[in-house]
C-alpha positions as CSV (number, residue, x, y, z in Angstrom):
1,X,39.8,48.4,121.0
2,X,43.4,47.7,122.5
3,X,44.7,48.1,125.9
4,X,43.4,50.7,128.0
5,X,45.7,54.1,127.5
6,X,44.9,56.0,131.2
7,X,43.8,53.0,132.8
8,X,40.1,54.0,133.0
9,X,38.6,51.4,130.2
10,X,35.4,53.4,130.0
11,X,36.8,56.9,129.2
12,X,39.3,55.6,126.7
13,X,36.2,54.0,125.2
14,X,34.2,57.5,125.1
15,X,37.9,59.5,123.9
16,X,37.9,56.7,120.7
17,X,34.3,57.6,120.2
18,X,34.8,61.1,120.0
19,X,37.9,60.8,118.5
20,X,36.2,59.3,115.4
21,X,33.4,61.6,115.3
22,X,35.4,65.0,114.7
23,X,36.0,64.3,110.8
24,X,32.0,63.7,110.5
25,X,28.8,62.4,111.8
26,X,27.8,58.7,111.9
27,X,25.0,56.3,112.2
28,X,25.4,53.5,115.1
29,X,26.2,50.9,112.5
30,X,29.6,52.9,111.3
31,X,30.5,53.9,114.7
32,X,30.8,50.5,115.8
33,X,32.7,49.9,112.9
34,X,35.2,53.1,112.8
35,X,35.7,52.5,117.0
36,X,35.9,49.1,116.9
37,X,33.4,48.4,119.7
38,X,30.3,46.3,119.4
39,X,27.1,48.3,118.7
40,X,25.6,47.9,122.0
41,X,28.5,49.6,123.5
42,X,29.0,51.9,121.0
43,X,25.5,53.2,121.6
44,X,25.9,52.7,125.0
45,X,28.7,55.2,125.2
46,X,27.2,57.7,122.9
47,X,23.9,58.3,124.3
48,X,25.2,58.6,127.5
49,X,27.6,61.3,125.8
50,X,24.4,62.6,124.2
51,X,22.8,63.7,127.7
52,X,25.9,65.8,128.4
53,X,25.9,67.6,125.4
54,X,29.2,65.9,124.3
55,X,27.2,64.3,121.3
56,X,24.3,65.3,119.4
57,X,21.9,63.8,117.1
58,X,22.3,65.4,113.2
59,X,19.1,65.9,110.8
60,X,19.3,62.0,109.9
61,X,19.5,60.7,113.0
62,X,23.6,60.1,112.9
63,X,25.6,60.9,116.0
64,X,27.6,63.8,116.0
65,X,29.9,65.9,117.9
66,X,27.8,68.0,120.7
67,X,27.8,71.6,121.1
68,X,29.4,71.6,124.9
69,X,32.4,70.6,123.0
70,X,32.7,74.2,122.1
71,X,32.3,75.7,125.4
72,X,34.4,73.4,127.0
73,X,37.1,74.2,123.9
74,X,37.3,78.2,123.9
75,X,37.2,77.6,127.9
76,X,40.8,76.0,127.2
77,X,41.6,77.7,124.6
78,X,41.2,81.1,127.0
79,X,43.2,78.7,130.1
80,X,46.3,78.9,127.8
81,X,48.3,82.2,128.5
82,X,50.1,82.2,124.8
83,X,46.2,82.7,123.1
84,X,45.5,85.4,125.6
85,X,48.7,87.5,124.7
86,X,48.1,86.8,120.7
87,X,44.8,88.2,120.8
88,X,45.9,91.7,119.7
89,X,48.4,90.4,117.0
90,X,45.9,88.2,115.1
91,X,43.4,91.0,115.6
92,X,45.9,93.7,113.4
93,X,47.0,90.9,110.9
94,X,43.5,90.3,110.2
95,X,42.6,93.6,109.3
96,X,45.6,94.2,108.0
97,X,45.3,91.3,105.4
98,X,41.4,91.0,104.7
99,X,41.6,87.0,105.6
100,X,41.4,84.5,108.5
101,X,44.3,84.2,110.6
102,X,44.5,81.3,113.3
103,X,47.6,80.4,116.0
104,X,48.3,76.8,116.3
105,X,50.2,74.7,119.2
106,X,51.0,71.1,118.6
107,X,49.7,68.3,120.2
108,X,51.2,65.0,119.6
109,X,51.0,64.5,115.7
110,X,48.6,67.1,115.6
111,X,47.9,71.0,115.3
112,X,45.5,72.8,117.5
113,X,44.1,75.9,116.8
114,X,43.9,77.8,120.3
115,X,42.9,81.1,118.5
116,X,41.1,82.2,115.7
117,X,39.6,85.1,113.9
118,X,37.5,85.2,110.6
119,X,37.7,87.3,107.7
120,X,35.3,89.8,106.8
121,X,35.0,88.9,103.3
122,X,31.7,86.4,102.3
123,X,34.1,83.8,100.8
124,X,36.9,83.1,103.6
125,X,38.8,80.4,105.0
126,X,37.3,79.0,108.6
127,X,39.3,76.9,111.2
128,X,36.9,76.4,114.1
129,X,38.4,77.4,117.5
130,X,40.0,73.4,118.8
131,X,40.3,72.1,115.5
132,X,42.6,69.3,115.6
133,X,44.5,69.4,112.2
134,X,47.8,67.0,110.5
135,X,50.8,67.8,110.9
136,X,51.9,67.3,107.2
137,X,49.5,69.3,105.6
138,X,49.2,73.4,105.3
139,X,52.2,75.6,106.3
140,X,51.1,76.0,110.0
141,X,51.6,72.1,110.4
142,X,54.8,71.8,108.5
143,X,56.5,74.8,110.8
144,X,55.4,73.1,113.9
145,X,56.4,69.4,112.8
146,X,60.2,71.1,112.7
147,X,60.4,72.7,116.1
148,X,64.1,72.8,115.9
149,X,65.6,76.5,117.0
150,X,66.4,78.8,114.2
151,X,69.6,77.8,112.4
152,X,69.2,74.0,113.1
153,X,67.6,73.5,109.4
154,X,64.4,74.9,110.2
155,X,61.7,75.3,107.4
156,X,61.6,78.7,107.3
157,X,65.0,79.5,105.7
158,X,65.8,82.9,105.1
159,X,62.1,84.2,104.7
160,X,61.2,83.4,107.9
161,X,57.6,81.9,106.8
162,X,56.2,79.1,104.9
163,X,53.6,79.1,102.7
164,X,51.3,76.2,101.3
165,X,48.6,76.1,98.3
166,X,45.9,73.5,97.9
167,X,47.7,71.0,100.5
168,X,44.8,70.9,103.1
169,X,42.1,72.1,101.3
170,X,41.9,72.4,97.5
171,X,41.6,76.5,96.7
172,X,42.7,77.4,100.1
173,X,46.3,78.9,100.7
174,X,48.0,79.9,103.8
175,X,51.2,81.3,105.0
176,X,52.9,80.7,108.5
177,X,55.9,82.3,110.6
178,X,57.2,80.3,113.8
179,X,56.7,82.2,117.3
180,X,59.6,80.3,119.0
181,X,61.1,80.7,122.7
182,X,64.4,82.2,124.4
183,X,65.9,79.2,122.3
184,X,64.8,79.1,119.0
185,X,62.6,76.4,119.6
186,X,59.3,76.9,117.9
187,X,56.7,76.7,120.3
188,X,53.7,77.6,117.9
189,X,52.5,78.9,114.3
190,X,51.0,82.5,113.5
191,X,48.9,81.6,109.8
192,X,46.7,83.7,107.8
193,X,44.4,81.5,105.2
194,X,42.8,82.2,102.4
195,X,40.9,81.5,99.0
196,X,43.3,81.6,96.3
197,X,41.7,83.9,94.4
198,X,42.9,86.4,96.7
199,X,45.6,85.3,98.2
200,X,47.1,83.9,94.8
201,X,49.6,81.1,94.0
202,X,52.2,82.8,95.9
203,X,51.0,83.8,98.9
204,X,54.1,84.5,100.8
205,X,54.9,87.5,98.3
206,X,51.7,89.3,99.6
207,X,51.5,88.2,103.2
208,X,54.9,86.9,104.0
209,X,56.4,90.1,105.9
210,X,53.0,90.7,107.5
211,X,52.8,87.2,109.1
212,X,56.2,87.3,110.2
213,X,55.8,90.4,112.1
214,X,52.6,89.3,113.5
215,X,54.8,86.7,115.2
216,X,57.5,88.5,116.5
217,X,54.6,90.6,118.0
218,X,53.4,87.7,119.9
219,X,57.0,86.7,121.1
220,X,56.9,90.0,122.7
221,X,53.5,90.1,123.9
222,X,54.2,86.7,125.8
223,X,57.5,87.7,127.1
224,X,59.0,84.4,124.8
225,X,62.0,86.7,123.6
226,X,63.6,90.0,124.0
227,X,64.2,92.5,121.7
């Protein structure tokens, strides 16, 4: 591992170890590999993770992300006042639309999803609540990676949404609409995901104007812009 990033060697070492762990679980050889820290450290570092629930032990023995990690995330996800005041405008887009709808913030070269709710449907798209998700793939990540305010060449052109098939997830589709600030900045992304099968190939034709609104809804609801 390079140089320390906050200065505390130790918890830069346990970030990198986590860090690796959120695409899957792994057995102490491939974590000492994948972190770049010698095994004894490695192990070192997770068990001690392990006690406070910020690691876990899968089926086959592997070391995997804990369950605090999910307290600890919807405790920040609720700590962030945009969530709070899209809570009623992912609740009506989701029934209006059958499917999952999420709100992403960006962080770094990432996406965070700071609020989610599930379809109803058996077979439905799920973004756990803190998933940490690229910037280039799926439409929420391509709004958000353009932040510019409206009319600066934004993504969303004249529909005011973007919509992505396949990109993140093969059979998955998902359409996104910016909620931006007082100056057109985009701040975060309203989605709504789906299998393809019922979203179809295009999407944006079926949820387009709903996602949009959904939005504008939170813009309001956060006091971000005025009608």
């Amino acid at each position: 591992m390079g140089t320390s990033v906050s200065g505390v060697g130790v918890l830069d070492k346990a970030i990198v170890l986590l860090d690796v762990l959120e695409d899957r679980p792994l057995a102490l050889s491939d974590l000492g590999t994948a972190t770049g820290l010698s095994r004894a450290t490695a192990h070192r570092l997770a068990t001690a993770l392990e006690v406070h629930g910020l690691v876990r032990r899968d089926d086959d023995g592997r070391f995997a992300l804990g369950a605090r990690l999910i307290v600890l995330g919807r405790a920040a996800a609720e700590g962030v006042p945009l969530a709070a005041a899209a809570a009623a405008a992912l609740a009506e887009l989701r029934d209006v639309t059958g499917e999952s709808v999420q709100l992403y913030v960006r962080d770094g070269d990432r996406r965070v999803c700071i609020a989610a709710l599930q379809s109803p449907h058996g077979l439905r798209t799920i973004v756990p609540l803190g998933a940490s998700l690229p910037l280039d793939l799926g439409s929420g990540g391509r709004l958000l990676a353009d932040p510019a305010p409206a009319g600066a060449g934004t993504a969303t052109g004249r529909t005011g949404w973007v919509a992505s098939v396949g990109e993140r997830e093969a059979g998955v589709a998902s359409v996104s609409a910016p909620v931006r600030d007082s100056s057109g900045a985009t701040v975060a992304a309203v989605s709504v995901s789906g299998p393809v099968e019922r979203t179809t190939r295009h999407p944006g034709r079926r949820y387009g104007e709903a996602v949009v609104a959904a939005a504008r809804r939170v813009e309001r609801e956060a006091g971000l812009r005025q009608e």
